[in-house]
C-alpha positions in Angstrom: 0.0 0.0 0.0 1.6 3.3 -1.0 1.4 5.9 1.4 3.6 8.5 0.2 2.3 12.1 0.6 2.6 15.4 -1.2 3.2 17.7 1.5 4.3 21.7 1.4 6.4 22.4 4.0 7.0 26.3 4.6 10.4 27.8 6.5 12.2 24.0 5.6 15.5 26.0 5.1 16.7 25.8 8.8 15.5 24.9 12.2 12.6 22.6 12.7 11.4 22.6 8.9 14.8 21.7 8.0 14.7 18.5 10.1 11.2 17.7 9.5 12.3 17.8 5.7 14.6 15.4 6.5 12.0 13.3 8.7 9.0 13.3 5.6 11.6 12.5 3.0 12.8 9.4 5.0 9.6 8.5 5.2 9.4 8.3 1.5 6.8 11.5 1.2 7.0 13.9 -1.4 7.8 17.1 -0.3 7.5 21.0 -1.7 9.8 22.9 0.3 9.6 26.9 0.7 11.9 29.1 2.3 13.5 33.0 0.9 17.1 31.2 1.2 17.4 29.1 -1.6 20.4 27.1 -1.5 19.4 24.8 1.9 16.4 23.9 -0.6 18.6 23.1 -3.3 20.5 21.0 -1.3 18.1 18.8 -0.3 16.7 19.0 -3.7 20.0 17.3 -4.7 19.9 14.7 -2.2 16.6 13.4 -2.7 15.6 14.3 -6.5 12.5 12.2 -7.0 11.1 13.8 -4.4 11.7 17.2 -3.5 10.1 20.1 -5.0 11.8 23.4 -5.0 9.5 26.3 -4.3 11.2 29.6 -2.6 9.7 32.6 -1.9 8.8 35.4 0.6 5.1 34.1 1.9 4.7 37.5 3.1 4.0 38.6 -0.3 0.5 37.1 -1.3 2.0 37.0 -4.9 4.7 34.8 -4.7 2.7 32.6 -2.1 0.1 32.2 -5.2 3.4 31.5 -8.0 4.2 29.0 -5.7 0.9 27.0 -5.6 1.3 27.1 -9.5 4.0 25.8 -9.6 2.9 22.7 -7.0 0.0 22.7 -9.4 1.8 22.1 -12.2 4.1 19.8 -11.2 1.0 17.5 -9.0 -2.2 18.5 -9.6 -3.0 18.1 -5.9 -1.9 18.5 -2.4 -2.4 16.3 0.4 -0.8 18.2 3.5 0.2 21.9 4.7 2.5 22.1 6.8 2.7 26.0 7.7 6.3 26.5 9.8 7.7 29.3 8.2 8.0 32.4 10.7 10.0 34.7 12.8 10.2 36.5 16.4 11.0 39.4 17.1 11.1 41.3 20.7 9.3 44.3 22.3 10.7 47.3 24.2 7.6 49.0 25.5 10.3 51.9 26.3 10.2 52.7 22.5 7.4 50.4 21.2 7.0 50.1 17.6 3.9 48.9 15.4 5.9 48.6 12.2 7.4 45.6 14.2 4.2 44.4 15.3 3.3 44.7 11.5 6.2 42.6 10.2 5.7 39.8 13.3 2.2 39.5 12.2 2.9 39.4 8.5 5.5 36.7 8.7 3.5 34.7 11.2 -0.2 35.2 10.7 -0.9 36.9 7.2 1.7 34.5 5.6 -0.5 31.7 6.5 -3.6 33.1 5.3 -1.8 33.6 2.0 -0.5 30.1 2.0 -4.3 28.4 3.4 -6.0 30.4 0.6 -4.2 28.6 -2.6 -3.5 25.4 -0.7 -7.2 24.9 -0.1 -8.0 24.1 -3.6 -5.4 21.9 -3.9 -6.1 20.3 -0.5 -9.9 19.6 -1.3 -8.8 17.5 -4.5 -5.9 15.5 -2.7 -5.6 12.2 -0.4 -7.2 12.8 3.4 -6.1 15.7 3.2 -4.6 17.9 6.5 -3.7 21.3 7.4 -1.0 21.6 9.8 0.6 24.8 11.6 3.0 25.4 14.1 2.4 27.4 16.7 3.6 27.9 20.0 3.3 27.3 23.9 3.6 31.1 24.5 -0.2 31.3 23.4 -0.7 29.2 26.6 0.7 32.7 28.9 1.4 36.3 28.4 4.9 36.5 28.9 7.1 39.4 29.0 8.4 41.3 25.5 6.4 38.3 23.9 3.6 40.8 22.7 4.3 40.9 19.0 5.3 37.2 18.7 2.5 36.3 21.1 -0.3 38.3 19.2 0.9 36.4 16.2 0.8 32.8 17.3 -2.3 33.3 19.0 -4.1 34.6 15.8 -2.6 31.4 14.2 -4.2 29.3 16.6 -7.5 31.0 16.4 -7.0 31.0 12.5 -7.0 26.9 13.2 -9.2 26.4 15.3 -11.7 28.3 13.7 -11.1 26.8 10.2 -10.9 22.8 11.8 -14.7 23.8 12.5 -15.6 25.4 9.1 -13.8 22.5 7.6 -14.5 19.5 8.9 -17.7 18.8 6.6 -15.0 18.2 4.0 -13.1 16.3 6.0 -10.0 18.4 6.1 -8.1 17.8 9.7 -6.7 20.5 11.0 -3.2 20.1 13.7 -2.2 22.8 16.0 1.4 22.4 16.6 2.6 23.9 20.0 6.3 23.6 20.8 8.1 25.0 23.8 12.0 26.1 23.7 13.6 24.4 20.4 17.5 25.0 19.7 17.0 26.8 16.2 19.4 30.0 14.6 16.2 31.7 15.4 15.9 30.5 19.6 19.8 31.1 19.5 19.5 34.8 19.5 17.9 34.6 22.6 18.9 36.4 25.7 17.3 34.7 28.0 17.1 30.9 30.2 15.6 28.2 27.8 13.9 25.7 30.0 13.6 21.9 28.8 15.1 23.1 24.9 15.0 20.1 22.9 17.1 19.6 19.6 15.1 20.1 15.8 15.9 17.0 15.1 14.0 15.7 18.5 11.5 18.1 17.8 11.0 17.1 14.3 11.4 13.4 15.1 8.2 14.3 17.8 6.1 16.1 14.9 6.6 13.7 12.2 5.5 10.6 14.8 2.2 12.2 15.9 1.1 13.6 12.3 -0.4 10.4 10.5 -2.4 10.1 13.9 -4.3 13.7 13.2 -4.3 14.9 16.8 -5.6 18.3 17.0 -2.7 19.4 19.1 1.1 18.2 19.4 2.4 20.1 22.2 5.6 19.4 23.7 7.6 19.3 26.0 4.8 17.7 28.7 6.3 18.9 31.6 6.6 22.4 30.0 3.2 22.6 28.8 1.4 21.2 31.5 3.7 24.2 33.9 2.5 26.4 31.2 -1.2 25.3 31.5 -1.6 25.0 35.3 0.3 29.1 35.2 -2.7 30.3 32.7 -5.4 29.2 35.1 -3.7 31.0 38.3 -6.0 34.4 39.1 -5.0 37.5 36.8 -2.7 39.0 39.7 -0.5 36.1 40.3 0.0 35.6 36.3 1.0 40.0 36.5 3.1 39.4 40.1 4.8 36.6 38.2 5.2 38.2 34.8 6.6 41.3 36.2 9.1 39.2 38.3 10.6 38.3 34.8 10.1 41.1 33.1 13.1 43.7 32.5 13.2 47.1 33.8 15.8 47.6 30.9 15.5 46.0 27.7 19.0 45.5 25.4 16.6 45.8 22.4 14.9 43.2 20.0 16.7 39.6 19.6 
């Protein structure tokens, strides 16, 4: 029984798309990678040539997100998973707050993966059980310090998500939240701050890629961390702000 996928994975050039590339392919899927750094692409392009399909492009730009499901088109006719990963983070200093940051947080994040869900829909009602995927993050779980831009954005992801596994379930599209905690990526190495329970991509990856052919509606991970995170968010408004406060700087060095 073949059950090789065709699966667009955004942000595969480094971090955890890069090793969940790795993870799909070794699974035998068939995979459309997208990234605005080509050459990582291309590389896995050369190592598995039967199977990946180079697409780059900036998906904060609603046309290139729409070349690039051409281009899928052409070269499958279908699609039979989304996996939305690509995205940034970027910090706030309320001392000098700036909304053209919170603009470019929520483009690479949110509006990104509206681009991407509009073309891949068509493509997804035509393929093989087909499934929506997006990662997330824990932080939607707890306001948390200089998180505001990142957190807005992940937070609108999830309700993006949510909202569309109702709205699509009569067609039987599955929709997966994916929730991570700390992951050691170029991106989480900027950071300035203690990482709790960080795991690898490649652990983080290995994780995803185990839990995806079950559906779930959520992979969130690490446990521990989450379920901390969880029992935090149900704690009375005033011990989340004591708390919050208590990690919060007085003095930010600036954005990470």
């Amino acid at each position: 029984m073949n059950t090789s996928r065709r699966i667009w994975l955004t942000g595969a050039s480094s971090g955890i798309g890069a090793a969940l590339a790795e993870e799909l392919l070794q699974a035998g899927h068939r995979v459309a990678v997208s990234a605005r750094r080509v050459e990582p692409l291309q590389a896995l392009a050369a190592r598995y040539p039967e199977q990946v399909l180079v697409v780059p492009g900036d998906l904060g730009e609603a046309e290139q997100v729409r070349a690039i499901a051409l281009r899928i088109h052409q070269a499958w006719g279908v699609l039979d998973t989304l996996i939305l990963n690509a995205g940034t983070c970027e910090y706030v200093d309320t001392g000098s707050f700036e909304a053209a940051m919170l603009e470019r947080v929520l483009r690479a994040n949110l509006l990104s993966a509206g681009y991407c869900i509009e073309v891949a829909l068509p493509l997804l009602r035509v393929g093989s059980k087909p499934h929506l995927v997006g990662v997330g993050s824990s932080v939607t779980y707890l306001p948390l310090p200089r998180a505001e831009a990142y957190g807005a954005s992940k937070a609108g992801l999830r309700y993006l998500l949510e909202a569309l596994r109702i709205d699509l379930a009569h067609e039987g599209i599955d929709v997966t939240l994916i929730s991570p905690g700390f992951v050691d990526t170029p991106l989480t190495r900027k950071n300035d701050f203690p990482m709790p329970l960080r795991w690898s991509a490649e652990r983080a990856a290995q994780h995803i890629a185990a839990r995806l052919p079950k559906r779930p509606y959520e992979i969130a991970f690490p446990g521990v961390f989450i379920t901390f995170l969880q029992l935090l968010a149900h704690l009375p408004t005033r011990v989340q702000l004591a708390i919050g406060t208590r990690m919060a700087r007085r003095n930010p060095k600036g954005n990470v």
